[in-house]
LUMGU-989381 format. One record per residue (C-alpha): x, z, y; chain. Coordinates in steps of 0.5 Angstrom, whole numbers, padded with zeros to 4 digits. Each point is the difference from the previous one (the first is absolute). Layout:
N
<r x="X" z="Z" y="Y" mol="A"/>
...
This chain:
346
<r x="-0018" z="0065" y="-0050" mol="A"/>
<r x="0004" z="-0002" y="0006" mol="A"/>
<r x="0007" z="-0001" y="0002" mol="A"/>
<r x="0004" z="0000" y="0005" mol="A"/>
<r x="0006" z="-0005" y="-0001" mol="A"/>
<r x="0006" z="-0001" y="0005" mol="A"/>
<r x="0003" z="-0007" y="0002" mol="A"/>
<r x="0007" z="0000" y="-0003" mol="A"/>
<r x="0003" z="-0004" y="0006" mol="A"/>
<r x="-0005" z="0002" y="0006" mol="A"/>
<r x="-0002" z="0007" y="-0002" mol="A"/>
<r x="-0007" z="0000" y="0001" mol="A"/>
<r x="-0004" z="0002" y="-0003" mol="A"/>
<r x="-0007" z="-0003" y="-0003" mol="A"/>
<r x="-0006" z="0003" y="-0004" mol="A"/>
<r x="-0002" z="-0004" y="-0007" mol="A"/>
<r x="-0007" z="0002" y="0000" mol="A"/>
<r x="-0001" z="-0001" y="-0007" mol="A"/>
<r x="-0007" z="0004" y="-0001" mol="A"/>
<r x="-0002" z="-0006" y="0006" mol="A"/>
<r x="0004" z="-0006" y="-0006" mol="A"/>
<r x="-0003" z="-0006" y="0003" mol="A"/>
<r x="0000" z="-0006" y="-0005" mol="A"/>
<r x="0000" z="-0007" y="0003" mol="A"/>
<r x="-0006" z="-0002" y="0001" mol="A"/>
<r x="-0002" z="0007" y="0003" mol="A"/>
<r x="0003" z="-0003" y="0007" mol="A"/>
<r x="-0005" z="-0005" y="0003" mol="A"/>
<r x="0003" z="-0006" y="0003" mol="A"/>
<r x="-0003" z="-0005" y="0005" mol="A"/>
<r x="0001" z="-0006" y="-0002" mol="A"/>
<r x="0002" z="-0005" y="0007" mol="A"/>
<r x="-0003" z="-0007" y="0001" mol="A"/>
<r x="0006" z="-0004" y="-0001" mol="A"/>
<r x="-0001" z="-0006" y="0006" mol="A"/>
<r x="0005" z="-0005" y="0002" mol="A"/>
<r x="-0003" z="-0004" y="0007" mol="A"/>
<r x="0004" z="-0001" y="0006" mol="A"/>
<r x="0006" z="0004" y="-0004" mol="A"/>
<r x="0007" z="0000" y="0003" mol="A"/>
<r x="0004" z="0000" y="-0006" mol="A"/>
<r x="-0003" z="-0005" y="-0003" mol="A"/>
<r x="0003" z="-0007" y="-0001" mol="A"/>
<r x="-0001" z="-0005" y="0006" mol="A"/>
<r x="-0001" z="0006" y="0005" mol="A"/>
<r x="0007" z="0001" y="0001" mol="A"/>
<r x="-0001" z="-0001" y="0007" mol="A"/>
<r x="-0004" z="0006" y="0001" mol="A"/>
<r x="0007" z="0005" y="-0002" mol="A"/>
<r x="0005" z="0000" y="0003" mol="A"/>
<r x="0007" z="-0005" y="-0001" mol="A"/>
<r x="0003" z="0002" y="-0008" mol="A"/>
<r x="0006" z="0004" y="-0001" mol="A"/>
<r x="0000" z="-0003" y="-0007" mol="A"/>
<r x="-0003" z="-0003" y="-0005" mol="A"/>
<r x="0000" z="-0002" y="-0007" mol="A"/>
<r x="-0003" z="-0007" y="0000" mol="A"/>
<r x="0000" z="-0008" y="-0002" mol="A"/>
<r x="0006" z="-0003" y="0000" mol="A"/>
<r x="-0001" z="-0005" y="0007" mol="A"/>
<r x="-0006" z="0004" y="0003" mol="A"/>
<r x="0002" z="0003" y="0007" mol="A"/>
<r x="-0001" z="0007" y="0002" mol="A"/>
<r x="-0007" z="0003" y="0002" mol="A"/>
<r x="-0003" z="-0006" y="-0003" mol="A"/>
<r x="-0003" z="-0001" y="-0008" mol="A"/>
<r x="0004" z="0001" y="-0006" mol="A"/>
<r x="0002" z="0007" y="-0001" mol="A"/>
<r x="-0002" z="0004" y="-0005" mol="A"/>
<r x="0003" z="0008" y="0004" mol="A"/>
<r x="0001" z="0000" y="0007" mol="A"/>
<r x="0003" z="0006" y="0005" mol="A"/>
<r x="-0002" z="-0001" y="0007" mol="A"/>
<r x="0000" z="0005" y="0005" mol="A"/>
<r x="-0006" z="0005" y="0002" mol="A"/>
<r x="-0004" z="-0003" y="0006" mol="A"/>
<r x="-0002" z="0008" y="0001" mol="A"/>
<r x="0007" z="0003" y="-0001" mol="A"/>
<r x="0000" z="0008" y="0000" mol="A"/>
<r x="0007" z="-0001" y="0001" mol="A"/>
<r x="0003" z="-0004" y="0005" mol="A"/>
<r x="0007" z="-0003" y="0000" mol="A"/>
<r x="0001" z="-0002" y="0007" mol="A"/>
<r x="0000" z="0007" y="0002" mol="A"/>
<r x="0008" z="0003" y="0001" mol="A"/>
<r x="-0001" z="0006" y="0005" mol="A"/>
<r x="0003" z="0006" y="-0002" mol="A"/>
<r x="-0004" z="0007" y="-0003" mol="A"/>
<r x="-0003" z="0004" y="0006" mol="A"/>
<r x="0001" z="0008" y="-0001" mol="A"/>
<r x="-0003" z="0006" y="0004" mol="A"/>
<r x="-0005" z="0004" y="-0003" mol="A"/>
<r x="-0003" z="-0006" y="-0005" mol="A"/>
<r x="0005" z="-0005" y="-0003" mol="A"/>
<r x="-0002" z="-0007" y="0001" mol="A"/>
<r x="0004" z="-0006" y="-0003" mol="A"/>
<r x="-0003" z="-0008" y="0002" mol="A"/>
<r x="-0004" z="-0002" y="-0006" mol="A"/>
<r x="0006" z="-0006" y="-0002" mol="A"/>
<r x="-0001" z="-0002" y="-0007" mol="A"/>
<r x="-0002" z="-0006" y="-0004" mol="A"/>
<r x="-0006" z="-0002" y="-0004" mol="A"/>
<r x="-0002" z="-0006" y="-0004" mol="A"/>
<r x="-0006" z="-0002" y="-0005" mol="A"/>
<r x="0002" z="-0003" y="-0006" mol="A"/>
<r x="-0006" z="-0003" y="-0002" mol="A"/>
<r x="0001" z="-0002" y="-0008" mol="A"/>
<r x="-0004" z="-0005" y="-0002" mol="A"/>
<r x="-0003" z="-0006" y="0003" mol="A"/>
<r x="-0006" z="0001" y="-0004" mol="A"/>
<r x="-0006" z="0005" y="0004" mol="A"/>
<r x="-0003" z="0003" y="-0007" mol="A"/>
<r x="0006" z="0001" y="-0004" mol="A"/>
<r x="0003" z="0008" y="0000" mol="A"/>
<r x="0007" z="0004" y="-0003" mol="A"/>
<r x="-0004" z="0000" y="-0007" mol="A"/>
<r x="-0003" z="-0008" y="0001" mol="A"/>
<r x="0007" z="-0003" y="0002" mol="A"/>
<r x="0004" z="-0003" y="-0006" mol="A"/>
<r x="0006" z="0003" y="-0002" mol="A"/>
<r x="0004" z="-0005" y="0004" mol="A"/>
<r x="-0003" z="0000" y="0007" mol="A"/>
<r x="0000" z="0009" y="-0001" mol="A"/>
<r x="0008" z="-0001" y="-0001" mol="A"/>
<r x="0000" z="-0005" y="0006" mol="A"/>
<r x="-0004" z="0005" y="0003" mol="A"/>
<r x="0005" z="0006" y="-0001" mol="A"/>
<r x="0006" z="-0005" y="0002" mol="A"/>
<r x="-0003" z="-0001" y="0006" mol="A"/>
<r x="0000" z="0008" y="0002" mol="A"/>
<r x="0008" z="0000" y="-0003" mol="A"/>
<r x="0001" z="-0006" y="0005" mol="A"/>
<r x="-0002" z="0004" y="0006" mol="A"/>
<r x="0002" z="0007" y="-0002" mol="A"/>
<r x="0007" z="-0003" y="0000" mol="A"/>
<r x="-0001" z="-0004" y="0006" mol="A"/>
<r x="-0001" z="0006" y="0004" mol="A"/>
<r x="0002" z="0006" y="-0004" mol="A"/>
<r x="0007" z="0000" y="0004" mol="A"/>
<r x="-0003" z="-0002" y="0007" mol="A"/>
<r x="0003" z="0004" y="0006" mol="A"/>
<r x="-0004" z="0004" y="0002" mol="A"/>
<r x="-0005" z="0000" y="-0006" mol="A"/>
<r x="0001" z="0006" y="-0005" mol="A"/>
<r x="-0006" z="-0002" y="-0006" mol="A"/>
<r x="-0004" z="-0004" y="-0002" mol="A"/>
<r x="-0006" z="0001" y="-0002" mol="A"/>
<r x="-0005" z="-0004" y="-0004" mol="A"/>
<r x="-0006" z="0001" y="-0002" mol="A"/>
<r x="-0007" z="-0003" y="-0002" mol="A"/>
<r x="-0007" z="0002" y="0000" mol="A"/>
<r x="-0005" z="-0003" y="-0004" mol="A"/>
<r x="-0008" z="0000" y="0003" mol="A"/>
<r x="-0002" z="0003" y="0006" mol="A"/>
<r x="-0001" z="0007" y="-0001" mol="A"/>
<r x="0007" z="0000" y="-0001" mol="A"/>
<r x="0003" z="-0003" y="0006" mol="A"/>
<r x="-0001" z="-0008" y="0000" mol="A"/>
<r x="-0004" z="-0003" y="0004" mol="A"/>
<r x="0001" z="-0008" y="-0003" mol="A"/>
<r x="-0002" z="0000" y="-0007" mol="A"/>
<r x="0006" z="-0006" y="-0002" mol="A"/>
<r x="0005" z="0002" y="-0003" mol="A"/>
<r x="0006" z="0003" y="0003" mol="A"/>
<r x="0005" z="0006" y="0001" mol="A"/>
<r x="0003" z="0003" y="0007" mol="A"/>
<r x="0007" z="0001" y="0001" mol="A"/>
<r x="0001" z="0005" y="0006" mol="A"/>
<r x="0007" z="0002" y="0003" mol="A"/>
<r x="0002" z="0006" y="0003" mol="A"/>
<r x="0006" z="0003" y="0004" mol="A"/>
<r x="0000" z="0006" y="-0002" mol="A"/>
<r x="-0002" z="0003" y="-0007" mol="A"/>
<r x="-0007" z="0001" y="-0002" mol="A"/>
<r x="-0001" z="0009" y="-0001" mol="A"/>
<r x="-0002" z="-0002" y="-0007" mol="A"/>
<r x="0006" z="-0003" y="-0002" mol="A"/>
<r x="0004" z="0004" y="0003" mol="A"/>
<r x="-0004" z="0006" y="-0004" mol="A"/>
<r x="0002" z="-0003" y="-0006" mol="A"/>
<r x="0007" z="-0002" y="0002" mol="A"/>
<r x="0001" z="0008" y="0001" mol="A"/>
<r x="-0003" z="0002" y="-0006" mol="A"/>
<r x="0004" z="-0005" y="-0005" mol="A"/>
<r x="0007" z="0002" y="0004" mol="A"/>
<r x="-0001" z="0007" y="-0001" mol="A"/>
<r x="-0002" z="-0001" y="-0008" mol="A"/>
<r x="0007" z="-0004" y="0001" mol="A"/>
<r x="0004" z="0005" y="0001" mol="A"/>
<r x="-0003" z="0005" y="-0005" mol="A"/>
<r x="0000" z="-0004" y="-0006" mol="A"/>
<r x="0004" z="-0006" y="0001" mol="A"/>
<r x="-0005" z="-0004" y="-0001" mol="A"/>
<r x="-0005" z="-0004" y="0003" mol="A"/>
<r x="-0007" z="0003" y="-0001" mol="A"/>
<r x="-0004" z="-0007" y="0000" mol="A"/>
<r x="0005" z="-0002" y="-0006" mol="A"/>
<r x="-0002" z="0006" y="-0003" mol="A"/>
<r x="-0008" z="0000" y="0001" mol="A"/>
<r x="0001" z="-0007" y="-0004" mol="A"/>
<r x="0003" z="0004" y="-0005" mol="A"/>
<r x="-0004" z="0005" y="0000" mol="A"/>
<r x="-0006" z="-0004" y="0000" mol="A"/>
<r x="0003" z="-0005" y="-0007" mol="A"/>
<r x="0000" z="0006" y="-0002" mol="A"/>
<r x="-0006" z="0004" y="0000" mol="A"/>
<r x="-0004" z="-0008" y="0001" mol="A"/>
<r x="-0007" z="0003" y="0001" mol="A"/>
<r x="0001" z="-0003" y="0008" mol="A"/>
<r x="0002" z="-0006" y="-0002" mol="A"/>
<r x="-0005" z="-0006" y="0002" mol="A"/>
<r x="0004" z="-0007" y="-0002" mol="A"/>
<r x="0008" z="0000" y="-0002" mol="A"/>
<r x="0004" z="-0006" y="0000" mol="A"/>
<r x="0009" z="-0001" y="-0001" mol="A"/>
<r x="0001" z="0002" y="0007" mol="A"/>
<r x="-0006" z="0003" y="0004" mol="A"/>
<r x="-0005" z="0006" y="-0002" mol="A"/>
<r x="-0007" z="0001" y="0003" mol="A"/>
<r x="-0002" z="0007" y="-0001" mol="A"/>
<r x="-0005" z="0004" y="0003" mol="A"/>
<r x="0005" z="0005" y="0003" mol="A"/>
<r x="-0001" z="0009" y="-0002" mol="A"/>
<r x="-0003" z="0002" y="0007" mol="A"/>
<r x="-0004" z="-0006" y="0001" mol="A"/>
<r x="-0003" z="0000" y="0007" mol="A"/>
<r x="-0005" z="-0005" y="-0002" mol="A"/>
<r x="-0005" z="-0001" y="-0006" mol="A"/>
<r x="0004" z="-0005" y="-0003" mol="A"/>
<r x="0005" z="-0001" y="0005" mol="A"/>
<r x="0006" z="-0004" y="-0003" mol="A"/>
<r x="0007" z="-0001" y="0000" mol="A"/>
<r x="0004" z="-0006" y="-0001" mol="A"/>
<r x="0008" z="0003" y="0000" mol="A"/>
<r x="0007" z="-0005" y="-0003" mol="A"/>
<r x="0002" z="0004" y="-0006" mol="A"/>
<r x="0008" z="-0002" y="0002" mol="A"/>
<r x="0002" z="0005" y="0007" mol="A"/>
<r x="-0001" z="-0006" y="0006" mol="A"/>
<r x="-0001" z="0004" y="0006" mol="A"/>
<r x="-0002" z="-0006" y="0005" mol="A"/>
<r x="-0005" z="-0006" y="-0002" mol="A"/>
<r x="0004" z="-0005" y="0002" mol="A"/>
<r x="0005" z="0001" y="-0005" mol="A"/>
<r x="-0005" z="-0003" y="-0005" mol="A"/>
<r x="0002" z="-0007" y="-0004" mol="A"/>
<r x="-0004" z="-0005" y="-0003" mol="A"/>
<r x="0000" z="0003" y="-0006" mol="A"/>
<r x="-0003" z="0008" y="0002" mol="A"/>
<r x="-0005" z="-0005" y="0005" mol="A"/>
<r x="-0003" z="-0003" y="-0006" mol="A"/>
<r x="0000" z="0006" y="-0004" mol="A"/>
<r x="-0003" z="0003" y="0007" mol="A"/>
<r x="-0006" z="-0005" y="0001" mol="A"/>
<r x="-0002" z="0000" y="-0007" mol="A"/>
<r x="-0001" z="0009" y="0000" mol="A"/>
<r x="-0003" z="-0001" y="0006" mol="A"/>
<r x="-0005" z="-0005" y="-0002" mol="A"/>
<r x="-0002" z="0003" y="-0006" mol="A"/>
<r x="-0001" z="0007" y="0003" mol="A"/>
<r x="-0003" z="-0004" y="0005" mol="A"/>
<r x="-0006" z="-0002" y="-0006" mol="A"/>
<r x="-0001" z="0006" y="-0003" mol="A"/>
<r x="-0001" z="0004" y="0006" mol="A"/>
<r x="-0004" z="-0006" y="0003" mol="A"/>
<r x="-0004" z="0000" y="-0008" mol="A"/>
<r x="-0001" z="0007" y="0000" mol="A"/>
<r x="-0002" z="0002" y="0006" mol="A"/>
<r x="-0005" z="-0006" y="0002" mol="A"/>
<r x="0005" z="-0003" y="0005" mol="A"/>
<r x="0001" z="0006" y="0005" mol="A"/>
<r x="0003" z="0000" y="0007" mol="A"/>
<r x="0008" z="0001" y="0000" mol="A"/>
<r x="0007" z="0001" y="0003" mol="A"/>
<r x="0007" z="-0002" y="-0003" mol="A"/>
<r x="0004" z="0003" y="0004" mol="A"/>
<r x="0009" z="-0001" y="0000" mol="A"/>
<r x="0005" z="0005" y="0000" mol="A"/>
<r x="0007" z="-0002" y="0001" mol="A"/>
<r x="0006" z="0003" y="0003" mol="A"/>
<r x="0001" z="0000" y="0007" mol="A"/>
<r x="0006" z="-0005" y="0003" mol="A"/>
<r x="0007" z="0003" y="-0002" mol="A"/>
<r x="-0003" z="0004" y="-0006" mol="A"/>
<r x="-0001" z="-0006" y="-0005" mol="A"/>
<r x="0006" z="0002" y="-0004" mol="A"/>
<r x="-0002" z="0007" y="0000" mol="A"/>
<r x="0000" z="0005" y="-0007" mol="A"/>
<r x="-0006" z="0004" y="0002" mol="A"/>
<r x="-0006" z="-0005" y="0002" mol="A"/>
<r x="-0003" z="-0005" y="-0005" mol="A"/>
<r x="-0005" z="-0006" y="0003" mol="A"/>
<r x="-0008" z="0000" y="-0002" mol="A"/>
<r x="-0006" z="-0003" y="0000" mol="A"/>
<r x="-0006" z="0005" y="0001" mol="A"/>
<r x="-0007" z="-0003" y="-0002" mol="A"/>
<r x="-0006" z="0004" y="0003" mol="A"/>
<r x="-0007" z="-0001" y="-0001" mol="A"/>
<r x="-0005" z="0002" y="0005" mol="A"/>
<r x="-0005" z="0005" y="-0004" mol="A"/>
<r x="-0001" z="0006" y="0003" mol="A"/>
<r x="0001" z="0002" y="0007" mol="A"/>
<r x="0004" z="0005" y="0004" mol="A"/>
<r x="-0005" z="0006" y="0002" mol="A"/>
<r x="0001" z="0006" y="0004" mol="A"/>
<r x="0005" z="0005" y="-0006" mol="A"/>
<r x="0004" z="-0006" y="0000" mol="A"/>
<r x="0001" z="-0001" y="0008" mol="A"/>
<r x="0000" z="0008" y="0001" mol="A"/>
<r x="0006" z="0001" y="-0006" mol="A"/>
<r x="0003" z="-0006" y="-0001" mol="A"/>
<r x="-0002" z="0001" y="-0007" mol="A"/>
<r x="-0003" z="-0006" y="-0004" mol="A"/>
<r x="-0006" z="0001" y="-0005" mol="A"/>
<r x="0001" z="-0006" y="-0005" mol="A"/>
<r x="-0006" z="0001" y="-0005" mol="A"/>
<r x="0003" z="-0004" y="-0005" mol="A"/>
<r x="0007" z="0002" y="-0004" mol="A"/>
<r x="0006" z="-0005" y="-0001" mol="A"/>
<r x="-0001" z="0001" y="-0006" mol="A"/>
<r x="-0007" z="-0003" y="-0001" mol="A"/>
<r x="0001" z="-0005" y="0005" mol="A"/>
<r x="0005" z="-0003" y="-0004" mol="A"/>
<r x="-0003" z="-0001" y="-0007" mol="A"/>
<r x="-0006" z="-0003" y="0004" mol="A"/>
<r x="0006" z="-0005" y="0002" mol="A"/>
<r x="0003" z="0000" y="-0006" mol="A"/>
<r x="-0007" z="-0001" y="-0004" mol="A"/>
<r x="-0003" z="-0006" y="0004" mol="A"/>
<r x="0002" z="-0007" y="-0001" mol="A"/>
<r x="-0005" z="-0004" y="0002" mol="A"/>
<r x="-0008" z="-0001" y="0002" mol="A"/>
<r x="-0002" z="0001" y="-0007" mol="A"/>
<r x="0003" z="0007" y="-0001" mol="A"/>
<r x="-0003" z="0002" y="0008" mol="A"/>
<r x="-0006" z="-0002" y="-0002" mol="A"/>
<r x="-0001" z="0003" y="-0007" mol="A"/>
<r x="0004" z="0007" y="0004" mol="A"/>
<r x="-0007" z="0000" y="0004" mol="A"/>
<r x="-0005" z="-0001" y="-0004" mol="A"/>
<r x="0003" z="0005" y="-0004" mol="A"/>
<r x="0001" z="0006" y="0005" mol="A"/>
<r x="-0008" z="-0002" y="0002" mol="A"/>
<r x="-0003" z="0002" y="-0006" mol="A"/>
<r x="0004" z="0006" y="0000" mol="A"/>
<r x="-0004" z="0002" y="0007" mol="A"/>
């Protein structure tokens, strides 16, 4: 039977199609001929990025040459611009200047390498890469969030194949931020408590959504999943803003979303994805309803009409599921047994 289930912090409402249950190997991926060539992000094109915010490189190698193993520059197709100043335009329509920053940070010198590839060191430089930037600009004048976010293969939305995230900031608050922002400051005021800290709870408790623990993050499938196999990554200390994380939580972080990464990656035959970051906007970092997250979203099915007409996503494989297919793998030999299994049953 299907269900309707109510996003705690939105209140959207998803269906769980559970007579349509997809298993992971019901969804046909594309798999994309990794090419490096003339590749802009790789070692010795440096010149053909723009000059370097920062990098992480040899001692003794200068800016923009070899030697580094994360690198940020800015987009050479900036959707944001931050030269603009002018002030907002409203008579019938409101119009602001598209002012804001956006950067790469390409996350490895090597072309063929991923998320679930890298070692373990270069994930945590990865993941202090994105805390120096976010720390760089989240208190920026005029800039009120900081957005980062990485798509991983073409279908969703990378247009190089080299290893790399982005970071946008914008001056004003995304609509979806704002969105949960309402929802967890009105679940404040009611229980006194902060509702991402008691979906933790709540999910340690039950544990049925639980993909991979560890002492100081939980990825989990979240109740009223958008997505098959949508993921969070979520701290389980209250921490509204990302730049608040130290260097042992950053540790903690990259190995959780390393070895999510991998069974997500493992169990379904390396499908295209989105990690996408939601932290507090600036002058909210110290606030008691809002928790800082990862969200991780595979690229499976696709939006039709009953979702565009309602706002209503169909999602054909429970939380539930989706997370014992996670807990489950652990390496290509486990896949690989999953698949012959599930192809003599049909």
């Amino acid at each position: 039977m299907p269900e309707l289930r109510q996003d705690p912090v939105t209140k959207k409402w998803v269906v769980i199609a559970i007579e349509r249950s997809k298993r992971p190997f019901d969804f046909p991926v594309r798999q994309e001929n990794i090419k490096g060539g003339n590749c802009p992000f790789c070692v010795g094109n440096e010149d053909k990025t723009p000059p370097e915010i920062m990098a992480f490189r040899e001692e003794g190698t200068e800016p923009d040459t070899p030697g580094w193993w994360v690198r940020v520059v800015p987009n050479k197709f900036p959707a944001l611009d931050p030269k603009l100043n002018e002030a907002p335009e409203q008579n019938f329509y409101l119009k602001m200047p598209g002012a804001g920053v956006h950067e790469v940070l390409i996350e490895s010198p090597d072309h063929d390498s991923s998320l679930d590839k890298h070692s373990s060191h270069q994930v945590r430089e990865i993941f202090k890469a994105w805390r120096a930037r976010y720390q760089a600009l989240i208190n920026r004048e005029p800039l009120k969030y900081v957005q980062i976010f990485k798509n991983e293969g073409s279908i969703a939305g990378a247009s190089l194949s080299h290893p790399h995230s982005q970071l946008i900031a914008t001056p004003l608050v995304p609509p979806v931020i704002a969105e949960e922002l309402k929802g967890t400051q009105e679940y404040y005021g009611d229980k006194g408590k902060c509702l991402y800290c008691d979906m933790i709870s709540q999910e340690l408790r039950e544990k049925a959504r639980i993909a991979v623990e560890n002492d100081d993050f939980l990825s989990f499938c979240p109740f009223a999943s958008r997505f098959p196999f949508e993921t969070w990554i979520m701290p389980k200390w209250h921490q509204p803003g990302f730049e608040m994380i130290d260097d042992g939580m950053l540790s903690s972080l990259s190995e959780i979303v390393q070895k999510t990464v991998q069974k997500i990656t493992g169990t379904l035959n390396n499908p295209p994805y989105n990690i996408v970051l939601h932290a507090a906007p600036a002058g909210y970092n110290d606030v008691a309803f809002y928790h800082w997250h990862l969200e991780i979203l595979p690229r499976l099915t696709i939006v039709a009409g009953f979702e565009w007409g309602t706002g209503i996503i169909i999602n054909p494989t429970p939380p539930e599921a989706a997370a014992e297919y996670l807990r489950n793998y652990d390496n290509e030999k486990n896949a690989e047994k999953e698949r012959l299994s599930w192809q003599q049953i049909h």
